[in-house]
PDB file of N, CA, C and O in Angstrom:
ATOM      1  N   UNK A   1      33.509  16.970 -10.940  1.00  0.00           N
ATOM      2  CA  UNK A   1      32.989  15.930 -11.804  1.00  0.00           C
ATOM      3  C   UNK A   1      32.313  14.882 -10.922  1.00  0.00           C
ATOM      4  O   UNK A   1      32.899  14.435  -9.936  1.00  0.00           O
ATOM      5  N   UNK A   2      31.127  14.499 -11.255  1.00  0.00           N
ATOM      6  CA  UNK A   2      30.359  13.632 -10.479  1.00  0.00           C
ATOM      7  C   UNK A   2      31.346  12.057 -10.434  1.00  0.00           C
ATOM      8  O   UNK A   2      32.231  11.843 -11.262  1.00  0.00           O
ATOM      9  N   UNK A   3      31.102  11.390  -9.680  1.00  0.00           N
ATOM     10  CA  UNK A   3      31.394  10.392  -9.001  1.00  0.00           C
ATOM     11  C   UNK A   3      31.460   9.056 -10.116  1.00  0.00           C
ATOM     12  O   UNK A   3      32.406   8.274 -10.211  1.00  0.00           O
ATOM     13  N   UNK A   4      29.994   9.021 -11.044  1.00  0.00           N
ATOM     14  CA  UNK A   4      29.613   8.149 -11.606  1.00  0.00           C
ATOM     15  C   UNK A   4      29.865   8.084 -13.007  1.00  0.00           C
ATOM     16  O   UNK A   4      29.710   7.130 -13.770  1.00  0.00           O
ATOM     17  N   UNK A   5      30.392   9.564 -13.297  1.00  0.00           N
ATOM     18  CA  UNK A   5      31.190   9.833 -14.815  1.00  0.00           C
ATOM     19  C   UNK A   5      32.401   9.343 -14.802  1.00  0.00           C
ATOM     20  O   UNK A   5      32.649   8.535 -15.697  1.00  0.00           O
ATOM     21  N   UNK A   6      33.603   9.700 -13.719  1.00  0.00           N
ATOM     22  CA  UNK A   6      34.704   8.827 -13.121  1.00  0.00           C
ATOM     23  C   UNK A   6      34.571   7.672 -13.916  1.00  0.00           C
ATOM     24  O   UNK A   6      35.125   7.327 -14.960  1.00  0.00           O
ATOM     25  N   UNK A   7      33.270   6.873 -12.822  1.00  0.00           N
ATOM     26  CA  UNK A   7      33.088   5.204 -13.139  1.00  0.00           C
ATOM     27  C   UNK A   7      33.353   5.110 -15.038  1.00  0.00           C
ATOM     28  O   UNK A   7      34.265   4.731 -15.772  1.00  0.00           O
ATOM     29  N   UNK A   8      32.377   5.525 -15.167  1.00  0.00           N
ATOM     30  CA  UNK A   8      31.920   5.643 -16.751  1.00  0.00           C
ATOM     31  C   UNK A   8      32.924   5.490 -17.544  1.00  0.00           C
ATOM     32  O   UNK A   8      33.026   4.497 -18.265  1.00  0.00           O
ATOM     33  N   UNK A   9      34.115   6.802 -17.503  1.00  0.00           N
ATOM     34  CA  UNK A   9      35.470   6.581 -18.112  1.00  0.00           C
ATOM     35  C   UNK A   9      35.974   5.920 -17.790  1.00  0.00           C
ATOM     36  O   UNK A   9      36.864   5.684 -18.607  1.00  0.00           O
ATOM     37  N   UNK A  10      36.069   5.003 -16.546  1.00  0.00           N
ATOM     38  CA  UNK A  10      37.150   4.013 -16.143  1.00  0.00           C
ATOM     39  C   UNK A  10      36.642   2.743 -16.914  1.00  0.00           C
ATOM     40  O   UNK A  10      37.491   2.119 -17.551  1.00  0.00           O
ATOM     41  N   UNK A  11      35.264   2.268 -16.922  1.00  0.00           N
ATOM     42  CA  UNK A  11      34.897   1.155 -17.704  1.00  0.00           C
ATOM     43  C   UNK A  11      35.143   1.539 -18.988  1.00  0.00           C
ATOM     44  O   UNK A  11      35.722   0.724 -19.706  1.00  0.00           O
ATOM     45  N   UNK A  12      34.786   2.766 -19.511  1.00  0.00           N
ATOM     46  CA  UNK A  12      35.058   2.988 -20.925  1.00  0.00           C
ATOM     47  C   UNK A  12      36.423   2.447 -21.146  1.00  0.00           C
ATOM     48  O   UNK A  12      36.461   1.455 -21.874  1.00  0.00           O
ATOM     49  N   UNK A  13      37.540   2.877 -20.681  1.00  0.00           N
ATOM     50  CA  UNK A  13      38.796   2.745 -21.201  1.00  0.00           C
ATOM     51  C   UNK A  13      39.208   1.046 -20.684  1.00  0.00           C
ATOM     52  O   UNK A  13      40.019   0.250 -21.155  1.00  0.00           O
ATOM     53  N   UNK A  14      38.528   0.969 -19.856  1.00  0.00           N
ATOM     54  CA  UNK A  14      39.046  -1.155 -19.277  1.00  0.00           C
ATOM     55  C   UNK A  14      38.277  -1.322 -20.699  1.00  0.00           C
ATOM     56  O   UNK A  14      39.129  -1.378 -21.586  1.00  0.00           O
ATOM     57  N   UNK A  15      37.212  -1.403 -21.123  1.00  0.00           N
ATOM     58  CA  UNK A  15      36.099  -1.785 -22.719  1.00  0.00           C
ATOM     59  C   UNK A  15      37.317  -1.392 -23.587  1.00  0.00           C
ATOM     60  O   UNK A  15      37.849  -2.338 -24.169  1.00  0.00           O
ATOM     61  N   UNK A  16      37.804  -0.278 -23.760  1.00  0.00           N
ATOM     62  CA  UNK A  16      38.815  -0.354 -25.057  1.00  0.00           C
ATOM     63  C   UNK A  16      39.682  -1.211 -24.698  1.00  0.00           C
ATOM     64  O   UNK A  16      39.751  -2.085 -25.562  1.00  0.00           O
ATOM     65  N   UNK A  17      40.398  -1.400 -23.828  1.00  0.00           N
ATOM     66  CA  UNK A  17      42.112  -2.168 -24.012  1.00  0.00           C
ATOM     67  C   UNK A  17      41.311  -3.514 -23.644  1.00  0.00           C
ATOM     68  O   UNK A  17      42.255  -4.304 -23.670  1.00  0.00           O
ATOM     69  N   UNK A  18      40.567  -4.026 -23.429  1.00  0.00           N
ATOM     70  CA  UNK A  18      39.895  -5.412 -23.752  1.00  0.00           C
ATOM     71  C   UNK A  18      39.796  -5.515 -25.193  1.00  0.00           C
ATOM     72  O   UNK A  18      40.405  -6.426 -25.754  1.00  0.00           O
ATOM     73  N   UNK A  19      38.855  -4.397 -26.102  1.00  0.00           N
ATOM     74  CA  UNK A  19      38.814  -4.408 -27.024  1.00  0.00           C
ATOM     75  C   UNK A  19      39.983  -4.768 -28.214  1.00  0.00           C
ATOM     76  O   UNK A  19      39.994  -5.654 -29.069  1.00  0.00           O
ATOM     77  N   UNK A  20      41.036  -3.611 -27.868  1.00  0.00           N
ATOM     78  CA  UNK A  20      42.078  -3.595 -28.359  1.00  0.00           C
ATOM     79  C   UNK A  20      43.106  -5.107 -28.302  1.00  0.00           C
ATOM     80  O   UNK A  20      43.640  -5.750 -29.206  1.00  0.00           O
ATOM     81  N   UNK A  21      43.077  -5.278 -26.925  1.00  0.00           N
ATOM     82  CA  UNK A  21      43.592  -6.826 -26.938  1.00  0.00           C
ATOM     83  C   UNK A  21      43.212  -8.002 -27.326  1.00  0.00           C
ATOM     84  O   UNK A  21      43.897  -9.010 -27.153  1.00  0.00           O
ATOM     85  N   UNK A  22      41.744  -7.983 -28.056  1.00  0.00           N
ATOM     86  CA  UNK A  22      41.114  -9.207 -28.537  1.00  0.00           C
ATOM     87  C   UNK A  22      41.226  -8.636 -30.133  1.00  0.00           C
ATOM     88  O   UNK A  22      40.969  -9.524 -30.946  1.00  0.00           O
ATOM     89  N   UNK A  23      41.451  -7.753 -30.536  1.00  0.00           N
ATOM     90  CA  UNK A  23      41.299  -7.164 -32.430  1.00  0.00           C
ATOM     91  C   UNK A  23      42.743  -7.608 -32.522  1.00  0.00           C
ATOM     92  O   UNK A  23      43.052  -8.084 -33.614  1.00  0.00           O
ATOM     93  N   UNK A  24      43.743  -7.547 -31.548  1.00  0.00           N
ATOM     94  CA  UNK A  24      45.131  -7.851 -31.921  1.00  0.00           C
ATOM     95  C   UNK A  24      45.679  -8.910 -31.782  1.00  0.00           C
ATOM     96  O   UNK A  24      46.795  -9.202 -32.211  1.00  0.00           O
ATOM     97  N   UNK A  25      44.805  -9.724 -31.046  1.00  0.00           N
ATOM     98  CA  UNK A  25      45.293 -10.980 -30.705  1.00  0.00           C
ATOM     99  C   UNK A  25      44.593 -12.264 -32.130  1.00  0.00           C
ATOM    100  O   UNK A  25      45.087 -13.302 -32.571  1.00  0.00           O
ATOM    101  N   UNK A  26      43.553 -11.685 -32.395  1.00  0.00           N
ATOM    102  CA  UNK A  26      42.892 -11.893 -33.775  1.00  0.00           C
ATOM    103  C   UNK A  26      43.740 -11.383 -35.202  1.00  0.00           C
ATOM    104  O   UNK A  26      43.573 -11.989 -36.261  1.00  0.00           O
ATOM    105  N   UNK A  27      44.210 -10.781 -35.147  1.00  0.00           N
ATOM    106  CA  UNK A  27      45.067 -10.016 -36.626  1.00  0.00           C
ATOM    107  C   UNK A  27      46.197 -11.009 -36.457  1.00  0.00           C
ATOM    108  O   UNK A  27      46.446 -11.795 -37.371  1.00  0.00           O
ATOM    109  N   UNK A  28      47.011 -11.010 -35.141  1.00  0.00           N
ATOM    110  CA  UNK A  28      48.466 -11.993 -35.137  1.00  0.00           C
ATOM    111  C   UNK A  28      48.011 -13.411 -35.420  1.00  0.00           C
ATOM    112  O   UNK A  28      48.631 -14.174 -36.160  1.00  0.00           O
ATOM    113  N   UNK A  29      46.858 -13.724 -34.767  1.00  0.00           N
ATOM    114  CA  UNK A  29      46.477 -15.302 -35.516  1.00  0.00           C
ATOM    115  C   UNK A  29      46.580 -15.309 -37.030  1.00  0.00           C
ATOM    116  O   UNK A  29      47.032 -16.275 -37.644  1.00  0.00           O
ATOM    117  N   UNK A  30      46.096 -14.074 -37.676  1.00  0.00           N
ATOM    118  CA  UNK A  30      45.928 -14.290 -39.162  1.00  0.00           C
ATOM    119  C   UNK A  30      46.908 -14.214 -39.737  1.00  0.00           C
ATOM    120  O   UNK A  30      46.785 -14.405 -40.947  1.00  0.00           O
ATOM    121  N   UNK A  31      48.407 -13.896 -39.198  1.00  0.00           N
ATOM    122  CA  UNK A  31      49.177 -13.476 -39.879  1.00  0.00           C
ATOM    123  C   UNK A  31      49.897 -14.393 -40.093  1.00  0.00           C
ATOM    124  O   UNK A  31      49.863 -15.141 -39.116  1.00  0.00           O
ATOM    125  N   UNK A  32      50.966 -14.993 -41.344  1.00  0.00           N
ATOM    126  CA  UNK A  32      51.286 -15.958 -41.970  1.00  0.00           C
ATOM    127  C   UNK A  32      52.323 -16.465 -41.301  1.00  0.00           C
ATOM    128  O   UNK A  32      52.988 -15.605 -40.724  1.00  0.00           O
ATOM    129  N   UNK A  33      52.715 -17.642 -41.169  1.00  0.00           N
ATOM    130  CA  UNK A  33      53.920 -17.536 -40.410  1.00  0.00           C
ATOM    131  C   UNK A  33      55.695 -17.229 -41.515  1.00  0.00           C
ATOM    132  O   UNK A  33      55.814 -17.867 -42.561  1.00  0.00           O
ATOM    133  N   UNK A  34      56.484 -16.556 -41.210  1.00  0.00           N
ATOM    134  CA  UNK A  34      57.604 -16.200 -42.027  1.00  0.00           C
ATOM    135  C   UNK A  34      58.444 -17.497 -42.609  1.00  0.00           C
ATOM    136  O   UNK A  34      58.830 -18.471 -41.964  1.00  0.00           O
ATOM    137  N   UNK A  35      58.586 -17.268 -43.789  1.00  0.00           N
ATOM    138  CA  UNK A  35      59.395 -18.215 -44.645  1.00  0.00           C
ATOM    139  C   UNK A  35      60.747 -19.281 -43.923  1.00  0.00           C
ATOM    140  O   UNK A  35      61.817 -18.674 -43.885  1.00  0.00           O
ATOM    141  N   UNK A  36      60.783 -20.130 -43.602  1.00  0.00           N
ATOM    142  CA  UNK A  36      62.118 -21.013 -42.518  1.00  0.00           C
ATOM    143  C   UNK A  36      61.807 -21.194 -41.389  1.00  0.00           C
ATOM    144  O   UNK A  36      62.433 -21.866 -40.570  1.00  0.00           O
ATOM    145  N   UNK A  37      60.270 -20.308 -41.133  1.00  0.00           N
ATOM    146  CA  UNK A  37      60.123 -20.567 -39.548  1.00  0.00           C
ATOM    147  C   UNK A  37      58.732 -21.748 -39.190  1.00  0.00           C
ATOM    148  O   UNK A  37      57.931 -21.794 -38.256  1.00  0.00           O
ATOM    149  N   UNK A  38      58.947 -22.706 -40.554  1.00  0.00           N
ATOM    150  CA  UNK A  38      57.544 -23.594 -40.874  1.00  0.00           C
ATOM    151  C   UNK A  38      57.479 -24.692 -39.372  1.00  0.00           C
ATOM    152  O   UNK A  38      56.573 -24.972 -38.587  1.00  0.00           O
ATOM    153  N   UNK A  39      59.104 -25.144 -39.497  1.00  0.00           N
ATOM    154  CA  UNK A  39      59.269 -26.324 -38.299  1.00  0.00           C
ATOM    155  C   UNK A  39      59.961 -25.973 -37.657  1.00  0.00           C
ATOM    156  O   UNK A  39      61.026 -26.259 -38.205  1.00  0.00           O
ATOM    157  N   UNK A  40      60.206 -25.412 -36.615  1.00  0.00           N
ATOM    158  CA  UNK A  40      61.280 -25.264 -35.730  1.00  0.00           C
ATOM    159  C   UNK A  40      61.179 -26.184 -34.872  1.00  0.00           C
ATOM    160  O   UNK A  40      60.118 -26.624 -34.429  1.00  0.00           O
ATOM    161  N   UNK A  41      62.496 -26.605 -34.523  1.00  0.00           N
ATOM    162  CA  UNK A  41      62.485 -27.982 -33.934  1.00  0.00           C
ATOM    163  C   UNK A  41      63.971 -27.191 -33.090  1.00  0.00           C
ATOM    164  O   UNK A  41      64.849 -26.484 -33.585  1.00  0.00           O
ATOM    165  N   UNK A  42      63.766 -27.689 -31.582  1.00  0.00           N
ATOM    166  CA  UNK A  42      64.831 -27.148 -30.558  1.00  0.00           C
ATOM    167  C   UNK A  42      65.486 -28.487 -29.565  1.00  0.00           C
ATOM    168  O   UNK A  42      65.061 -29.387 -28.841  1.00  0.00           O
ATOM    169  N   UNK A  43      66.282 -28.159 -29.871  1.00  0.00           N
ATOM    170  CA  UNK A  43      67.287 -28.985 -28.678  1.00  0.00           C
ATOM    171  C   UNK A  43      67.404 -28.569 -27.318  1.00  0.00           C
ATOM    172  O   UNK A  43      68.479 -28.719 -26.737  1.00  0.00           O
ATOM    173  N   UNK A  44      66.542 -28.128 -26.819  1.00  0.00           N
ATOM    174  CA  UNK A  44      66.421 -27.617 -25.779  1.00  0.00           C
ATOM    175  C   UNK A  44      66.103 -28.854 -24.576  1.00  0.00           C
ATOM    176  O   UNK A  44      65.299 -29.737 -24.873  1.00  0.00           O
ATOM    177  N   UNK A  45      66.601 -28.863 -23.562  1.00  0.00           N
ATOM    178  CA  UNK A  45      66.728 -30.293 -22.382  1.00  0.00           C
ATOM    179  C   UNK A  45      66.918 -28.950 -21.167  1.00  0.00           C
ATOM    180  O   UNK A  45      66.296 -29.405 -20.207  1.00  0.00           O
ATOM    181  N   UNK A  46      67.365 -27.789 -20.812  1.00  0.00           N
ATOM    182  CA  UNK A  46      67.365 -27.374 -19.922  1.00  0.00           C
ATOM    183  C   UNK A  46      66.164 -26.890 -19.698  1.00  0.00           C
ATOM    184  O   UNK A  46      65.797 -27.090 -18.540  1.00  0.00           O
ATOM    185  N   UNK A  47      65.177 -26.158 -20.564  1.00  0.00           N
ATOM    186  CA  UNK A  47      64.029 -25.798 -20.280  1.00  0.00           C
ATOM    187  C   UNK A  47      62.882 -26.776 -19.074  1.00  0.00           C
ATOM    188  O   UNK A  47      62.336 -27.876 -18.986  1.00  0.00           O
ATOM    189  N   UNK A  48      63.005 -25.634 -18.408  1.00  0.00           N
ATOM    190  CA  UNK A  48      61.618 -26.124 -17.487  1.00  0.00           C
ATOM    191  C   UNK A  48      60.251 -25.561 -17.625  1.00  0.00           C
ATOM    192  O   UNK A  48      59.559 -25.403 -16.619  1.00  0.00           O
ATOM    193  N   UNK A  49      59.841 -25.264 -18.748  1.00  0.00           N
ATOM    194  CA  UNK A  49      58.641 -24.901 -19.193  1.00  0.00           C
ATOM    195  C   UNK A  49      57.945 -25.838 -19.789  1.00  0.00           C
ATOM    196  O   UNK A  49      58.360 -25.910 -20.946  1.00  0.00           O
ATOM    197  N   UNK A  50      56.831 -26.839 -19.543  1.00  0.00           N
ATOM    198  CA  UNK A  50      56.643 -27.487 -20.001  1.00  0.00           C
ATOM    199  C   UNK A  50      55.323 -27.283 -20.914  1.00  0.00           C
ATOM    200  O   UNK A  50      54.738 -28.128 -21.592  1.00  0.00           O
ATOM    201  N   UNK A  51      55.057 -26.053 -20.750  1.00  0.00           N
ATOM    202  CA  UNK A  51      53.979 -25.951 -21.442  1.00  0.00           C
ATOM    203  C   UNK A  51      54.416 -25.332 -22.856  1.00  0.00           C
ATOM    204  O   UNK A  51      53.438 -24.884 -23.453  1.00  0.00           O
ATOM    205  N   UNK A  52      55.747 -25.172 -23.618  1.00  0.00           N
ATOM    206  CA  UNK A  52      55.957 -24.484 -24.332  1.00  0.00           C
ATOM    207  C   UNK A  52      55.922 -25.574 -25.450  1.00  0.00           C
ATOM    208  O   UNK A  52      56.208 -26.722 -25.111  1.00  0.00           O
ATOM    209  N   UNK A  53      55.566 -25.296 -26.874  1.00  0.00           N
ATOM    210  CA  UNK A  53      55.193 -26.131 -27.882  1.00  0.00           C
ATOM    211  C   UNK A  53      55.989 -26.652 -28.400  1.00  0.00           C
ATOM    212  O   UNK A  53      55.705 -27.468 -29.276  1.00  0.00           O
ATOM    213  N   UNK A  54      57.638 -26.309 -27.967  1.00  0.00           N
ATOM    214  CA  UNK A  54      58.524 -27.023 -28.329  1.00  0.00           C
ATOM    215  C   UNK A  54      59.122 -27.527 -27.562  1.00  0.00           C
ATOM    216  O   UNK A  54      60.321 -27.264 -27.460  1.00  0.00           O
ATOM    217  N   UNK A  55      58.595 -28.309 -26.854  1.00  0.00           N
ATOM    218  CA  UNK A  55      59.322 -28.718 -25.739  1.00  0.00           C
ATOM    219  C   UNK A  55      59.155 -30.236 -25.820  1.00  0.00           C
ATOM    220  O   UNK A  55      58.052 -30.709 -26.091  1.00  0.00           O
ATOM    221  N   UNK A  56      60.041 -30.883 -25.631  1.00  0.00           N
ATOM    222  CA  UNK A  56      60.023 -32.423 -26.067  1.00  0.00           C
ATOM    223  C   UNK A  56      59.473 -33.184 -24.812  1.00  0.00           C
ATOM    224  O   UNK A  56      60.180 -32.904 -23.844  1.00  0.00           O
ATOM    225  N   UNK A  57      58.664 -33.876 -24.551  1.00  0.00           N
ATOM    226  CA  UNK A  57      58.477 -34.754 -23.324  1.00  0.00           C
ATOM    227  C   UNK A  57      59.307 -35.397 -23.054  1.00  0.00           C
ATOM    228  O   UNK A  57      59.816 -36.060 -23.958  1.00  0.00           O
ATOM    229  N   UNK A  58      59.907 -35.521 -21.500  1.00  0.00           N
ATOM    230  CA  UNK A  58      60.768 -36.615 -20.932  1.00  0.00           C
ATOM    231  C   UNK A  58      60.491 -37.968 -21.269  1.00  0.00           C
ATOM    232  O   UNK A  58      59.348 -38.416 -21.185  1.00  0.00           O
ATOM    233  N   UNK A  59      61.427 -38.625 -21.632  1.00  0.00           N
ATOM    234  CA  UNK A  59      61.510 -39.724 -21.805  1.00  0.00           C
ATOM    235  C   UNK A  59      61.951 -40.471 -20.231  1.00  0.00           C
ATOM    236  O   UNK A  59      61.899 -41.690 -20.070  1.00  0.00           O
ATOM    237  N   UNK A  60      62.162 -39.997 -19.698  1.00  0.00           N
ATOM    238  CA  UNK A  60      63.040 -40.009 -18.382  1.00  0.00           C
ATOM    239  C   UNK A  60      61.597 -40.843 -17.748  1.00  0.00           C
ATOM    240  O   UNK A  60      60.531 -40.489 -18.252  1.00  0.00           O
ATOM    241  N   UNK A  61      61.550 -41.968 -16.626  1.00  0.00           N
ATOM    242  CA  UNK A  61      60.393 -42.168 -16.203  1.00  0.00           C
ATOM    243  C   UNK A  61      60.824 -42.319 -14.852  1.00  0.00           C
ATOM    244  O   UNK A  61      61.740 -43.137 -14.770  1.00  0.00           O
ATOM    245  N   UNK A  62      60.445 -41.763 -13.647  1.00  0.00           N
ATOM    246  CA  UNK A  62      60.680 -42.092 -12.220  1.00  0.00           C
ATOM    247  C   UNK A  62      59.279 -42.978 -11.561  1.00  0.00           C
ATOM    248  O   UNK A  62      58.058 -42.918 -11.705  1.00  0.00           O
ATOM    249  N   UNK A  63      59.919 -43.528 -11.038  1.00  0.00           N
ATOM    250  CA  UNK A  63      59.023 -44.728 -10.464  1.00  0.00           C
ATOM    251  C   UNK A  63      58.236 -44.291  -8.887  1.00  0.00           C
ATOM    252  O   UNK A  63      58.943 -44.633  -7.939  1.00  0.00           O
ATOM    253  N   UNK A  64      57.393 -43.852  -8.624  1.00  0.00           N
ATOM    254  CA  UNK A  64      57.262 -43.159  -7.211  1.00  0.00           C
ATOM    255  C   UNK A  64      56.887 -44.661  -6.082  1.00  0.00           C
ATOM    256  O   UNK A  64      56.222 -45.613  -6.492  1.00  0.00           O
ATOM    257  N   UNK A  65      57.330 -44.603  -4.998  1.00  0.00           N
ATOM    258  CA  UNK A  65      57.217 -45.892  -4.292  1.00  0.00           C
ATOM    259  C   UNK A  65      56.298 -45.180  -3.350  1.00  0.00           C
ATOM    260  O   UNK A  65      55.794 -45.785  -2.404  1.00  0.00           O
TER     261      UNK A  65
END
């Protein structure tokens, strides 16, 4: 098998699972969110993720000298 057909299928299939990962990431946006799960609100203080949407900002303020 030539060299450049290789290529061909390898972009072909990186083009689908790009594909595939942007049609699915689009369908889960559309999908409703489930009945009780409108506000979730967490007590969470150990988390060190601060980028997570439930995550409460420190109130805590350190003073840097």
């Amino acid at each position: 098998m030539p060299e450049w057909i290789k290529i061909l299928i390898g972009l072909g299939i990186v083009a689908f699972l790009v594909a595939a990962f942007i049609v699915s990431y689009k369908w889960n946006k559309k999908t409703p969110v489930p009945a009780g799960c409108e506000t979730l609100l967490t007590d969470c203080e150990g988390c060190g993720i601060t980028s997570c949407t439930l995550h409460k900002p420190s109130e805590d303020k350190v003073e840097v000298i």
